[in-house]
MOPAC internal coordinates of N, CA, C and O (Angstrom, degrees):
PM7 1SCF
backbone

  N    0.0000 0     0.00 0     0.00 0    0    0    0
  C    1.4425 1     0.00 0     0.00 0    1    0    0
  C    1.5285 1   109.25 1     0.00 0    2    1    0
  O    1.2310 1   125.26 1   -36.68 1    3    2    1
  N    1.4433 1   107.49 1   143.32 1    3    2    1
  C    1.6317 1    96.82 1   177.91 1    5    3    2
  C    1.4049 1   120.71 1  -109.59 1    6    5    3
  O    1.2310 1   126.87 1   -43.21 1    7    6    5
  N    1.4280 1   104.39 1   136.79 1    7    6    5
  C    1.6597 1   106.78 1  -167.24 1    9    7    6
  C    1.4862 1   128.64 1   -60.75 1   10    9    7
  O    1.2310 1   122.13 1  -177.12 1   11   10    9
  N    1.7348 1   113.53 1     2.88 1   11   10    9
  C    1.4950 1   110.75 1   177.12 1   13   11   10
  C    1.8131 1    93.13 1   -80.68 1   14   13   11
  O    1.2310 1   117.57 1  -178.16 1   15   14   13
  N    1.2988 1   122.24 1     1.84 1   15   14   13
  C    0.9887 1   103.16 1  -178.23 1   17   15   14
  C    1.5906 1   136.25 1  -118.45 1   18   17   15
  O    1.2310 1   134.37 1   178.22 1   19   18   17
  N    1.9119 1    89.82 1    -1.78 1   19   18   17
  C    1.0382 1   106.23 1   160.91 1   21   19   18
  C    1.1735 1   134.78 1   -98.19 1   22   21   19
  O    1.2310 1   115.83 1   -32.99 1   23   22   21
  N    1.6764 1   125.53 1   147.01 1   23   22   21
  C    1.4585 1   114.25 1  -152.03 1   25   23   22
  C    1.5272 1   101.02 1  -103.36 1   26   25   23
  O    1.2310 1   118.03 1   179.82 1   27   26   25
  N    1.5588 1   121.36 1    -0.18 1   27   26   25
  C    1.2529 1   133.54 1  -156.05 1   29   27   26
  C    1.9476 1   100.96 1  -108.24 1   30   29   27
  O    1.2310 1   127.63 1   179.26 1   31   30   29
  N    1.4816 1   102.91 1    -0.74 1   31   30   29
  C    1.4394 1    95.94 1  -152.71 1   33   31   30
  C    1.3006 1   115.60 1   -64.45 1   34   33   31
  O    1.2310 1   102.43 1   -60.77 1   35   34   33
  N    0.7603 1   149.77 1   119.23 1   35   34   33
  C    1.7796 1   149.18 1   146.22 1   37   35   34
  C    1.4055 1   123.81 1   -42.66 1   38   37   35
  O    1.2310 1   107.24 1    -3.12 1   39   38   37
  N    1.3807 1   141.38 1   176.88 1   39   38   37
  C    1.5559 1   139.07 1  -169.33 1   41   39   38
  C    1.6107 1    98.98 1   171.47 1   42   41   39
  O    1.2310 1   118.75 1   -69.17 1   43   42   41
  N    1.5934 1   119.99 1   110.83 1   43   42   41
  C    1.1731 1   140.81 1   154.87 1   45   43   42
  C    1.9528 1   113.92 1   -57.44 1   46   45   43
  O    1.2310 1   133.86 1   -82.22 1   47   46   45
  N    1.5515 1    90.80 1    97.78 1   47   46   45
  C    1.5387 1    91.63 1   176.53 1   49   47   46
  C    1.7203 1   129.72 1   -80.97 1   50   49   47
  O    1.2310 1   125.56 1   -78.76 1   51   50   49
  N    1.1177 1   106.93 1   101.24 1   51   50   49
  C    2.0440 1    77.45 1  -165.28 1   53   51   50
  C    1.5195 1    89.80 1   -87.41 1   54   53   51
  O    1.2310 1   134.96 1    13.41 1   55   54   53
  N    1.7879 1    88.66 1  -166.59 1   55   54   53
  C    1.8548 1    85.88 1   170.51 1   57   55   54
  C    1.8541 1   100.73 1   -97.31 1   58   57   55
  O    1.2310 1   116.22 1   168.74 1   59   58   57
  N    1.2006 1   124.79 1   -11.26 1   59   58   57
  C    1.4970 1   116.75 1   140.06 1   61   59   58
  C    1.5315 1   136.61 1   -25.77 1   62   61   59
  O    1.2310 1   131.77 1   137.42 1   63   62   61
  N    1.0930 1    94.88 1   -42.58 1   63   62   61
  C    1.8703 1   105.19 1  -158.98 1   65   63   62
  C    1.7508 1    84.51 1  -113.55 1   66   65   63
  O    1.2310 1   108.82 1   171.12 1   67   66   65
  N    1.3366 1   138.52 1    -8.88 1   67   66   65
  C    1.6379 1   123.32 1   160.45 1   69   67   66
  C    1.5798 1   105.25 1  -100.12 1   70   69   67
  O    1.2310 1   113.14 1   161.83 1   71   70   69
  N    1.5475 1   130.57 1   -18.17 1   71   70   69
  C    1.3410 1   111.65 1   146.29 1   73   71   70
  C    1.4779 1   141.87 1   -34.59 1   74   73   71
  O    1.2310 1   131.10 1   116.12 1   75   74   73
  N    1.7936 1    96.18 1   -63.88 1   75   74   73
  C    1.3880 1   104.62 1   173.30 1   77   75   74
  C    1.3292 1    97.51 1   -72.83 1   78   77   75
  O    1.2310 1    95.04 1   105.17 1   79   78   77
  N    1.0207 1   161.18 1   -74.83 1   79   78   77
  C    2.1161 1   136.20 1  -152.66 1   81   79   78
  C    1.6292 1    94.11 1   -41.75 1   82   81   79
  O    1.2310 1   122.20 1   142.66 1   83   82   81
  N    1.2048 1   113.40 1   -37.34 1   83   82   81
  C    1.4943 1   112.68 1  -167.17 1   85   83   82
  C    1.7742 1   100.05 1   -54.06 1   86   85   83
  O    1.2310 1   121.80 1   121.81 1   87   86   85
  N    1.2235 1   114.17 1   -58.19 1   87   86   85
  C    1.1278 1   137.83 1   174.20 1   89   87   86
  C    1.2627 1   129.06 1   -21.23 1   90   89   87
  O    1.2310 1   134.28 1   106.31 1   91   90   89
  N    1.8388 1    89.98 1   -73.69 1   91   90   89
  C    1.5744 1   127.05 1   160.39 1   93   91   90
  C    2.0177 1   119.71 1   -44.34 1   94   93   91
  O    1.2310 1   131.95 1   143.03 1   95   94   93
  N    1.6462 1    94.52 1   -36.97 1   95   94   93
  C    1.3190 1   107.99 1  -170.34 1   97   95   94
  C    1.7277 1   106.05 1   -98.50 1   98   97   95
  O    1.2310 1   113.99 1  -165.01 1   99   98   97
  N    1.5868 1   128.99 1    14.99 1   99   98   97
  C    1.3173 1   146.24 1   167.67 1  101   99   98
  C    2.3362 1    90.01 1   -52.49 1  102  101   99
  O    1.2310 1   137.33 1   -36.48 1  103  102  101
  N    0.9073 1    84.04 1   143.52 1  103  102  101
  C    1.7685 1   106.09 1   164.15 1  105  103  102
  C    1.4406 1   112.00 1   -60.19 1  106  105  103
  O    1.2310 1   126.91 1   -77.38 1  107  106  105
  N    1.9943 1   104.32 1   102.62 1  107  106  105
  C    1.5455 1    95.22 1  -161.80 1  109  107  106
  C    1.8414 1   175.10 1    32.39 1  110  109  107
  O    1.2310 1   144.15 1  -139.57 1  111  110  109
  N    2.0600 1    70.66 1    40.43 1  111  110  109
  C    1.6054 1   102.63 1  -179.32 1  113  111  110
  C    1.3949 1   104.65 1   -78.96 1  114  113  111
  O    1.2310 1   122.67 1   151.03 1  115  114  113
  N    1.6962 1   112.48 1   -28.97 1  115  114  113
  C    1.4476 1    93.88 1  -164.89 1  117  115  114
  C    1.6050 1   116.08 1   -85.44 1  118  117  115
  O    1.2310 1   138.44 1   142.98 1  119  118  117
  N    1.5006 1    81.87 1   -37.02 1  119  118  117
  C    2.2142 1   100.16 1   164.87 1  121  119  118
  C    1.7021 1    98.24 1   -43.13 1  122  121  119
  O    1.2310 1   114.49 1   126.14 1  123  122  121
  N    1.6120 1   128.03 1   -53.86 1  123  122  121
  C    0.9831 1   123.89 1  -157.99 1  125  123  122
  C    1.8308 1   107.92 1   -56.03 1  126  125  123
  O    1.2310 1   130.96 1   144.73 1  127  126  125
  N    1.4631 1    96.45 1   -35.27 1  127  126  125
  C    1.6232 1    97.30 1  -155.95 1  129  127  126
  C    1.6219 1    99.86 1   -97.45 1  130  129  127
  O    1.2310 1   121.08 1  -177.15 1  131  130  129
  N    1.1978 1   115.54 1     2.85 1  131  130  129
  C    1.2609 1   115.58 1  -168.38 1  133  131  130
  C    1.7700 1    88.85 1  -101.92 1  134  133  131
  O    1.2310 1   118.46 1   176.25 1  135  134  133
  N    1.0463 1   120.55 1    -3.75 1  135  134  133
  C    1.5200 1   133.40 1   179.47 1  137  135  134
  C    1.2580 1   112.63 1   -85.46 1  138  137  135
  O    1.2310 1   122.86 1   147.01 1  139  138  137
  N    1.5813 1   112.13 1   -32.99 1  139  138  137
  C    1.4355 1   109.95 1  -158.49 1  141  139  138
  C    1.3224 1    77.16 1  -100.12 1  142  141  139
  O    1.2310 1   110.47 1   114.94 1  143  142  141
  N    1.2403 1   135.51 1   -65.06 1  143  142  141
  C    1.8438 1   134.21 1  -177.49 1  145  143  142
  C    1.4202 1    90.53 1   -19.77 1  146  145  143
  O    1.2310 1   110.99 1   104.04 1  147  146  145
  N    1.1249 1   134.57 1   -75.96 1  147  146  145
  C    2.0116 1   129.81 1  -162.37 1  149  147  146
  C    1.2918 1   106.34 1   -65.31 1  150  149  147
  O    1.2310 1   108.11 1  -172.94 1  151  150  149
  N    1.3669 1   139.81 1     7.06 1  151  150  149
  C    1.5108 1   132.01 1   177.28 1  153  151  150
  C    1.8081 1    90.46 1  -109.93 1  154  153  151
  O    1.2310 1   124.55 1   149.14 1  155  154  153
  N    1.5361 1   108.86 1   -30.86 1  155  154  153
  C    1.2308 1   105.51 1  -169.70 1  157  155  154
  C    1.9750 1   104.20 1   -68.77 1  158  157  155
  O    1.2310 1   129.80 1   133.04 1  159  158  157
  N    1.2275 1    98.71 1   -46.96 1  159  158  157
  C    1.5483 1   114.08 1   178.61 1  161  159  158
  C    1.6715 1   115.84 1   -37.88 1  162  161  159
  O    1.2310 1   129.04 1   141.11 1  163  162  161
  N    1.4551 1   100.19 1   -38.89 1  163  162  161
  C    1.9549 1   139.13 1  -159.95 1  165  163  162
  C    1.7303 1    77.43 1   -47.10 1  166  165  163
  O    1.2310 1   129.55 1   130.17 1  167  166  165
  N    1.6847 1    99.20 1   -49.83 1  167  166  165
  C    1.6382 1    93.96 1  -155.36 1  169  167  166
  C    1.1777 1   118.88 1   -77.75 1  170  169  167
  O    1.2310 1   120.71 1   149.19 1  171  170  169
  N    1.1056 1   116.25 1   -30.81 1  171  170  169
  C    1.6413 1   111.19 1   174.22 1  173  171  170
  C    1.8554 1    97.19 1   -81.24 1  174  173  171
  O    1.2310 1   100.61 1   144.62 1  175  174  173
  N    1.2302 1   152.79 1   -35.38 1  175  174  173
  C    1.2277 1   123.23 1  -143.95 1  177  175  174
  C    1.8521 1    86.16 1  -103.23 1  178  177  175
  O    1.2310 1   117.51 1   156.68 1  179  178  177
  N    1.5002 1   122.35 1   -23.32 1  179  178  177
  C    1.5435 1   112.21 1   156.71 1  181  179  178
  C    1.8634 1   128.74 1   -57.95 1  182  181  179
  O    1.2310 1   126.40 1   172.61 1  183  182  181
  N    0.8987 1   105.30 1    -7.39 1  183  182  181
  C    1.4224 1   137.01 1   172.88 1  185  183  182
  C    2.2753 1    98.11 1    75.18 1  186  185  183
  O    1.2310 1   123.22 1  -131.53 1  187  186  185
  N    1.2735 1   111.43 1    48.47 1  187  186  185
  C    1.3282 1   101.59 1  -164.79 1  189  187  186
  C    1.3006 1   112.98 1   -96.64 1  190  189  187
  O    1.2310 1   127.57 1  -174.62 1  191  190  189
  N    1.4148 1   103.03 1     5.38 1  191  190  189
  C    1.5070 1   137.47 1  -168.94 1  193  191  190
  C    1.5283 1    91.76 1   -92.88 1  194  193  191
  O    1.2310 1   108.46 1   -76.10 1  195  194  193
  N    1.1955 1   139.18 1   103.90 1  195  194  193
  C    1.8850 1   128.87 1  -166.37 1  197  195  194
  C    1.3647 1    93.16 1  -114.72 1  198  197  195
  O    1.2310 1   117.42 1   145.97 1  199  198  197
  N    1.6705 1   122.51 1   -34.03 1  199  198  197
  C    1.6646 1   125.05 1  -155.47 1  201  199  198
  C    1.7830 1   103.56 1   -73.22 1  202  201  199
  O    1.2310 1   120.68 1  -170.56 1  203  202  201
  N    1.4561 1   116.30 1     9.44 1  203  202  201
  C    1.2163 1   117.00 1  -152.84 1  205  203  202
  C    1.5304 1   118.10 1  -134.25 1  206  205  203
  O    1.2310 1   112.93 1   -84.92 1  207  206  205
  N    1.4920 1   130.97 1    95.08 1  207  206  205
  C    1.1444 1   115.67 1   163.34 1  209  207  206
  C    1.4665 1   148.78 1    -3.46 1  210  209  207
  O    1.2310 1   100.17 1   -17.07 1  211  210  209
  N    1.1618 1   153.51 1   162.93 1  211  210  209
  C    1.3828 1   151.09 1  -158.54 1  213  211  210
  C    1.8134 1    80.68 1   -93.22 1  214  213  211
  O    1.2310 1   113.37 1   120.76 1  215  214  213
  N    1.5142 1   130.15 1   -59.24 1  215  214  213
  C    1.2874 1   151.45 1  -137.62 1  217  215  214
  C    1.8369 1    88.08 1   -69.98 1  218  217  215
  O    1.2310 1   120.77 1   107.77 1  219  218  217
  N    1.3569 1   116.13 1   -72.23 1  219  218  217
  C    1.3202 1   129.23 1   157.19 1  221  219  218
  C    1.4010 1   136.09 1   -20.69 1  222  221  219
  O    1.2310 1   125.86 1   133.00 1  223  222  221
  N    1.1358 1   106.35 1   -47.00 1  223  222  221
  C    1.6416 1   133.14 1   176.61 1  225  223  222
  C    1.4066 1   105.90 1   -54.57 1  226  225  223
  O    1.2310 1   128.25 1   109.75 1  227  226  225
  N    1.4278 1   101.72 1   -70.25 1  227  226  225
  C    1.9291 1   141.07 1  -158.18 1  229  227  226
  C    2.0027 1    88.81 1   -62.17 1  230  229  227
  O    1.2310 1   130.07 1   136.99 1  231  230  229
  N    1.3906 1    98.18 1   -43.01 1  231  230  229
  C    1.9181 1    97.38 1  -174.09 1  233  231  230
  C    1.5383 1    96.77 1   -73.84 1  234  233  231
  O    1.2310 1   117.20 1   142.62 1  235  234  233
  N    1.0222 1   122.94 1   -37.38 1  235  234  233
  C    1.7494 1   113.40 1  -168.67 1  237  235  234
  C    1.4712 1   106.53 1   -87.24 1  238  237  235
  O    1.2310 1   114.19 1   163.12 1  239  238  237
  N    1.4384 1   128.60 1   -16.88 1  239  238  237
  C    1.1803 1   120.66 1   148.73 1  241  239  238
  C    1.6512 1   117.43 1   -51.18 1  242  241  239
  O    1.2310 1   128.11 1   101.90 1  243  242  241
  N    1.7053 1   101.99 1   -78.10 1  243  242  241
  C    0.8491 1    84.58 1   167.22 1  245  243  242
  C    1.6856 1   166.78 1   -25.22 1  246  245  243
  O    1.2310 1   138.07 1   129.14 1  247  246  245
  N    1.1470 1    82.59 1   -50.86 1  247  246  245
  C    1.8475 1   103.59 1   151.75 1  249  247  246
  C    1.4270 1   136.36 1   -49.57 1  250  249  247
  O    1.2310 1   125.36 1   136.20 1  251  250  249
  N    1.8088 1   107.31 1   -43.80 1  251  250  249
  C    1.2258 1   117.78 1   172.13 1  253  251  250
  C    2.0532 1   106.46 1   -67.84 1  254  253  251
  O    1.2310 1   131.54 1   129.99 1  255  254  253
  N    1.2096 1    95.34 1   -50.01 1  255  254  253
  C    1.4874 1    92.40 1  -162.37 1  257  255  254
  C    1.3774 1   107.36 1   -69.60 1  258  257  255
  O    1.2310 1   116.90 1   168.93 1  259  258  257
  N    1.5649 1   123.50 1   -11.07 1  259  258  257
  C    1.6223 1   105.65 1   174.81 1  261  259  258
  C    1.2175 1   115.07 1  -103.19 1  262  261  259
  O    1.2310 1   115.98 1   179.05 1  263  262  261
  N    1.6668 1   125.23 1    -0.95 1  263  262  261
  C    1.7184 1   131.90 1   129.62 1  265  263  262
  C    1.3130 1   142.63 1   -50.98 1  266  265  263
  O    1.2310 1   124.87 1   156.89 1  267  266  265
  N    1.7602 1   108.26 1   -23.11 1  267  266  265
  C    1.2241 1   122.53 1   133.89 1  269  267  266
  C    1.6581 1   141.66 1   -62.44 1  270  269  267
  O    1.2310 1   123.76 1   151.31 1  271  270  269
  N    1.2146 1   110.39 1   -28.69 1  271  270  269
  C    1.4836 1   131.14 1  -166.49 1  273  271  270
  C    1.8017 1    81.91 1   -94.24 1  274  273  271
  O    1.2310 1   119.53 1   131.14 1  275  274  273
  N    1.2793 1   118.50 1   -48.86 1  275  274  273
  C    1.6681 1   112.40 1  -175.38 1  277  275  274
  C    1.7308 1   119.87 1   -55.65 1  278  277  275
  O    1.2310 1   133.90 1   143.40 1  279  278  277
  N    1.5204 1    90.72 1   -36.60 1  279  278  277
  C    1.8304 1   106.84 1  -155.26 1  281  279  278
  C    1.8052 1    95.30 1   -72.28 1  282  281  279
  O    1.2310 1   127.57 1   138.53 1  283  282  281
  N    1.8321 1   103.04 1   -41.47 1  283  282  281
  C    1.6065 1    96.25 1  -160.63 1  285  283  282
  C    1.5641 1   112.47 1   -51.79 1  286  285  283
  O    1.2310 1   111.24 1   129.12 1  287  286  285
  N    1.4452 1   134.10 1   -50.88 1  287  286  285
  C    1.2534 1   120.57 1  -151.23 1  289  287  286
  C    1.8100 1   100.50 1   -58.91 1  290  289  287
  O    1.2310 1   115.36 1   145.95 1  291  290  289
  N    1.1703 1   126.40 1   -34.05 1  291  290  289
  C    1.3687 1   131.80 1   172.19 1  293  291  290
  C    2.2347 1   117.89 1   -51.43 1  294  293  291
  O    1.2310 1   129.99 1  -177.82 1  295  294  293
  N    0.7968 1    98.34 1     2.18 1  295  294  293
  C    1.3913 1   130.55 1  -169.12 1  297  295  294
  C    1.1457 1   115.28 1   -71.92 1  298  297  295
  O    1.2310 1   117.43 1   -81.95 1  299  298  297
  N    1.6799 1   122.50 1    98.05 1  299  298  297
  C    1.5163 1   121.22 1  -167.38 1  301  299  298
  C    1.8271 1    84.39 1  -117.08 1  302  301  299
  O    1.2310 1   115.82 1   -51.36 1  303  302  301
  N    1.5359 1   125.54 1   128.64 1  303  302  301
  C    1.4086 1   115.92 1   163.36 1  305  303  302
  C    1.7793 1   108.81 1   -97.08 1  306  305  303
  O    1.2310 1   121.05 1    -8.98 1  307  306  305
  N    0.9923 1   115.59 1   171.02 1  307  306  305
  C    1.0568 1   132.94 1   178.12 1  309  307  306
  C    1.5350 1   113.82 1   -34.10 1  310  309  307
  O    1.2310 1   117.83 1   -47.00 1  311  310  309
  N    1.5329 1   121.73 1   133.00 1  311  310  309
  C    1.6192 1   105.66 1   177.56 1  313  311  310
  C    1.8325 1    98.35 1    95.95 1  314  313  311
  O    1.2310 1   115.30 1   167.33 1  315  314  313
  N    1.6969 1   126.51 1   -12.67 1  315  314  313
  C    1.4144 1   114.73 1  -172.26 1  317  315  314
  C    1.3311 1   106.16 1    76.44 1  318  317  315
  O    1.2310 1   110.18 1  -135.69 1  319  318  317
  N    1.1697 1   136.04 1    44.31 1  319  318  317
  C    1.4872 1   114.02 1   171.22 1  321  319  318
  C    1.7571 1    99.75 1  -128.97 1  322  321  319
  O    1.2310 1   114.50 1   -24.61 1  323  322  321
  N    0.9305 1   128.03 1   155.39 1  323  322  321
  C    1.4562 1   136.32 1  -170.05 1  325  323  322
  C    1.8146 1   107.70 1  -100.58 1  326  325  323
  O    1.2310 1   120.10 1   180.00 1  327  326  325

């Protein structure tokens, strides 16, 4: 089940897991990596990726773009603004 949808959800904070947001929330780290994710994507949807099934491909897309869709709300751009 996914937790945007639960209203009950709970979340174990360490000071681990408020480092990294800290991290995450650095002055255009997440723009940065959400940059390299779409060059990474470049290769499978340019097809330059050959060692790899259509089936294979479609999952590592997949994969990239909902690590993108995860990373943005963490998202400080340039100037401090979210």
């Amino acid at each position: 089940m996914n937790n945007e949808t639960q209203l009950d959800a709970t979340a174990l904070i360490t000071p681990e897991i408020l480092q990294a947001v800290k991290n995450l929330q650095r002055e255009g780290y997440v723009p940065m990596l959400i940059e390299q994710l779409e060059e990474i994507l470049d290769f499978f949807i340019e097809d330059i990726c050959t060692g790899l099934s259509n089936d294979q491909k479609l999952e590592h897309i997949q994969i990239l773009r909902s690590t993108q869709k995860s990373l943005r709300p963490f998202s400080v751009k340039e100037g401090g603004e979210s």
